[in-house]
C-alpha positions in Angstrom: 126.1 138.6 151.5 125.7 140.7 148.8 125.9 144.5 148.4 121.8 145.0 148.0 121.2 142.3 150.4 123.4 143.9 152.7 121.6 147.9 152.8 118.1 145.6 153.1 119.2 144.0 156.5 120.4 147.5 157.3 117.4 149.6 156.9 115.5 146.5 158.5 117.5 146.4 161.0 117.6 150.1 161.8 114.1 150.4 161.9 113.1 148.2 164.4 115.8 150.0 166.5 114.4 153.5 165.3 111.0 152.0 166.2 111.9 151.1 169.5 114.0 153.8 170.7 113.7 156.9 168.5 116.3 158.3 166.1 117.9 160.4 168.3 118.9 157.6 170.5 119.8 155.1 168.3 123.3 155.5 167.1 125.4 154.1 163.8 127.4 152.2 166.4 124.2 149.9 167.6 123.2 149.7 164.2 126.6 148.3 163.1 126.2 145.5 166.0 122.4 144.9 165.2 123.7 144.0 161.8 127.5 142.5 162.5 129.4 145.7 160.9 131.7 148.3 162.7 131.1 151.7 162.1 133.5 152.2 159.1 132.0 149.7 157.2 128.8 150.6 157.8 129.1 154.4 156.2 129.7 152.3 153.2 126.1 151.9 152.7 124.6 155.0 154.3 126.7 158.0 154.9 124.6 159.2 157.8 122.4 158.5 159.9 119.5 160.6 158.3 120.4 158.9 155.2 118.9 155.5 157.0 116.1 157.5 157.9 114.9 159.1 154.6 115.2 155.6 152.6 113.3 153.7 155.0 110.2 156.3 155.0 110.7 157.2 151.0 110.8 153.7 150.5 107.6 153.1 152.3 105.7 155.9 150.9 106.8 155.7 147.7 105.4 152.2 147.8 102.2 153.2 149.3 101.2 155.8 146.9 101.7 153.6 144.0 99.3 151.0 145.5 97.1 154.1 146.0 96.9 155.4 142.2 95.7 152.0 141.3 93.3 152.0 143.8 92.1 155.4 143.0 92.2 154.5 138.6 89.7 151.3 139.4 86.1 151.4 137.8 84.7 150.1 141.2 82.1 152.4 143.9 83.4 154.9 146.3 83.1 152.2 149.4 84.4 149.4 147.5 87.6 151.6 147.0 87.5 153.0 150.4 87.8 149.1 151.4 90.4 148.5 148.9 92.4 151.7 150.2 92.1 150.6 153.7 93.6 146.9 152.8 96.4 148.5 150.8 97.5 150.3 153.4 97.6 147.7 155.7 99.8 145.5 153.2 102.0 148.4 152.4 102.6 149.0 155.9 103.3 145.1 156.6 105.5 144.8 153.9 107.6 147.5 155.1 107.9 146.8 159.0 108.3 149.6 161.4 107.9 152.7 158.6 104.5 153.8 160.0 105.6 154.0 163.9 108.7 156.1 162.6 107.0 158.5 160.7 104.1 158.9 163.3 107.1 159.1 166.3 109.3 161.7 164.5 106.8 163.6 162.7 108.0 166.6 163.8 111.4 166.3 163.4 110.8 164.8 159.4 111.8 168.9 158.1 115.8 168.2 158.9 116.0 164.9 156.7 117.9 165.3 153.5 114.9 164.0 151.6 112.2 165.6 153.3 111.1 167.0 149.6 110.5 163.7 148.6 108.7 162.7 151.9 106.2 165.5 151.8 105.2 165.2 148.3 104.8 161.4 148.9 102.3 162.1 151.8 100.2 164.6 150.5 99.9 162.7 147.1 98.9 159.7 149.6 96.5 162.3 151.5 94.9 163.6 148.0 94.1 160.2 146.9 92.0 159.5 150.5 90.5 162.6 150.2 89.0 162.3 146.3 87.7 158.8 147.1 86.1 160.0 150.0 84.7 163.1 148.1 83.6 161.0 145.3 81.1 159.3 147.8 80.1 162.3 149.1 79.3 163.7 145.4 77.4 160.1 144.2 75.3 159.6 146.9 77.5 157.1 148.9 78.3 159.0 151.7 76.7 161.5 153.9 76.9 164.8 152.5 76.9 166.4 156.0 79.7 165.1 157.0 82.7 166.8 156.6 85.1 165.2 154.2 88.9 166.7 155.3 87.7 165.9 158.8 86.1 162.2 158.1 89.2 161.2 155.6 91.3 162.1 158.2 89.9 160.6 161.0 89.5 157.3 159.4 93.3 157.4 157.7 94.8 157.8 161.2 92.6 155.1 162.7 94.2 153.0 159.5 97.7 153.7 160.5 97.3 153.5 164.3 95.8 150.2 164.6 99.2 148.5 162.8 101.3 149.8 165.5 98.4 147.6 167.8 98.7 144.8 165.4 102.4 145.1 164.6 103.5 141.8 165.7 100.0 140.1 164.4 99.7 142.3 161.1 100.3 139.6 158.1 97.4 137.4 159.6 95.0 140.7 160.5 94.7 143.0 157.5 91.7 141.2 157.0 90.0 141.2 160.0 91.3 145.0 160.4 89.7 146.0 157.1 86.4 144.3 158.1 86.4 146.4 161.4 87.6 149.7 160.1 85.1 149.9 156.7 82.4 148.6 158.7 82.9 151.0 161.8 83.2 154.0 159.4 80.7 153.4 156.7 78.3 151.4 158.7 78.3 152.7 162.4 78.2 150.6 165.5 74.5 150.3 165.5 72.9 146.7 164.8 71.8 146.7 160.6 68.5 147.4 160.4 65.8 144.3 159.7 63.9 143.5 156.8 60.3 142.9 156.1 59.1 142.0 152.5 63.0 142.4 151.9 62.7 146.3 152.2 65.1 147.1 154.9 63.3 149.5 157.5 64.6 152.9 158.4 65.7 153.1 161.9 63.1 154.6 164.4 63.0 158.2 164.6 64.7 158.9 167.9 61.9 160.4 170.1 62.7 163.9 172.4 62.4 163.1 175.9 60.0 165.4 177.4 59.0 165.8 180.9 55.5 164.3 181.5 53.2 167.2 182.7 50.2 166.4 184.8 48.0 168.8 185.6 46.7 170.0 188.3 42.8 169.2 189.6 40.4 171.8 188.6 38.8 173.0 192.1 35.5 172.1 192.5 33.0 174.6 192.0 31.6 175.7 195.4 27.9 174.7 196.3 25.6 176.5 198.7 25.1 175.6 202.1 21.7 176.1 202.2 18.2 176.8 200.3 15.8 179.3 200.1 14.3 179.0 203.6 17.8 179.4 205.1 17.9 183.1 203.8 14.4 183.5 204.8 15.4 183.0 208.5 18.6 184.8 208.1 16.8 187.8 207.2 14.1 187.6 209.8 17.0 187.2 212.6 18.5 190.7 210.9 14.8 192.1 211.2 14.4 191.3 214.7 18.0 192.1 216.2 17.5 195.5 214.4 13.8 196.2 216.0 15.0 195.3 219.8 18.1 197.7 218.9 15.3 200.8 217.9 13.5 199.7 221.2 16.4 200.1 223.4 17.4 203.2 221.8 14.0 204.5 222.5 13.7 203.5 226.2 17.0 205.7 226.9 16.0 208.5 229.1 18.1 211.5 227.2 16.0 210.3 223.7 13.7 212.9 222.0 
């Protein structure tokens, strides 16, 4: 096998174990069996451990931001490179197996690698390019302004990254399918399209406040009198004549004068 071939098999190879078990667990030793050399030989190639490391996520990013840039550079909309961006990714990740689960499993251990220089710049040139198409949108109209751009790039960038450890073993046949989903989800929401009527698509419905029906309550009905005119009329003359037997009996008392 030759030399170049031989360091390919190795970083392959130490990836999937990396993958699998973390760095700190894996040692030189199993990669030497994964790939059929001792130890010795092994630091022929690599002279640490870290060393594996570094290449297989410089490698990777490296890769990944040059796909980017020529994303970014194409005379194209702000979705239609946001799709594009999305698909690369995808690809990149594919073509280098394992380099995404690494970097999102040892993320915080990334600042002891010898190459950690290269590794940040790599990502935050990767990060930048996400971020301007995103803003672009924002800026032409595209995308909805109130929105906040950092936090929406983000968002969808990790969603990117997450779903090929889900689709790791399916990825080569899924990048479509996944780039369908993910644009679509994002950009379009997970409401049913809108329909169309004289080929003008409607707006959705306003969405209406629910408010608590009120019903109110029965005015009382006005009170109506009992009785007429001739009613008082004998009311009165009862007063009259309880108040002349009173003046009678008063008079009939014996001590009255």
């Amino acid at each position: 096998m030759a030399s170049v071939g031989r360091r390919e098999v190795i970083l392959a190879e130490s990836a999937r174990l990396f993958s699998d078990r973390g760095i700190t667990a894996t040692t030189i030793r199993e990669i030497g069996e994964a790939v059929g050399l001792n130890s010795g030989t092994l630091y022929h190639y690599f002279n640490s451990k870290d060393a594996i490391v570094s290449e297989i996520l410089v490698s990777f990013l490296t890769d990944l931001v040059e796909r980017y840039n020529s994303v970014v550079e194409l005379p194209e909309t702000a979705r239609e490179r946001l799709a594009r961006i999305v698909r690369v990714s995808l690809e990149t990740a594919d073509a280098h197996p394992y380099a995404t689960e690494i970097y999102q499993n040892e993320f915080a251990n990334l600042g002891t690698l010898p190459r950690y220089t290269e590794i940040a710049a790599a990502v935050e040139a990767s990060h930048d390019a996400w971020f301007g198409i995103v803003e672009d949108g924002v800026r032409g109209g595209e995308f909805n302004s109130g929105i906040d751009v950092f936090e929406f790039q983000r968002m969808m960038r990790e969603c990117v990254f997450m779903s090929v450890r889900w689709h790791r073993k399916t990825l080569s046949r899924d990048i479509e399918s996944l780039t369908t989903t993910l644009t679509t989800v994002f950009l379009n929401g997970f409401v049913p399209a809108p329909t169309e009527t004289d080929g003008a698509p409607l707006a959705p419905a306003p969405k209406r406040a629910r408010t608590k029906k009120i019903v109110a309550a029965p005015a009382p009905e006005p009170e109506t009198p009992t009785g007429g005119a001739e009613d008082i009329r004998a009311e009165l003359d009862s007063l009259r004549t309880e108040l002349r037997a009173i003046r009678e009996a008063i008079a009939d008392r014996p001590d009255a004068s």
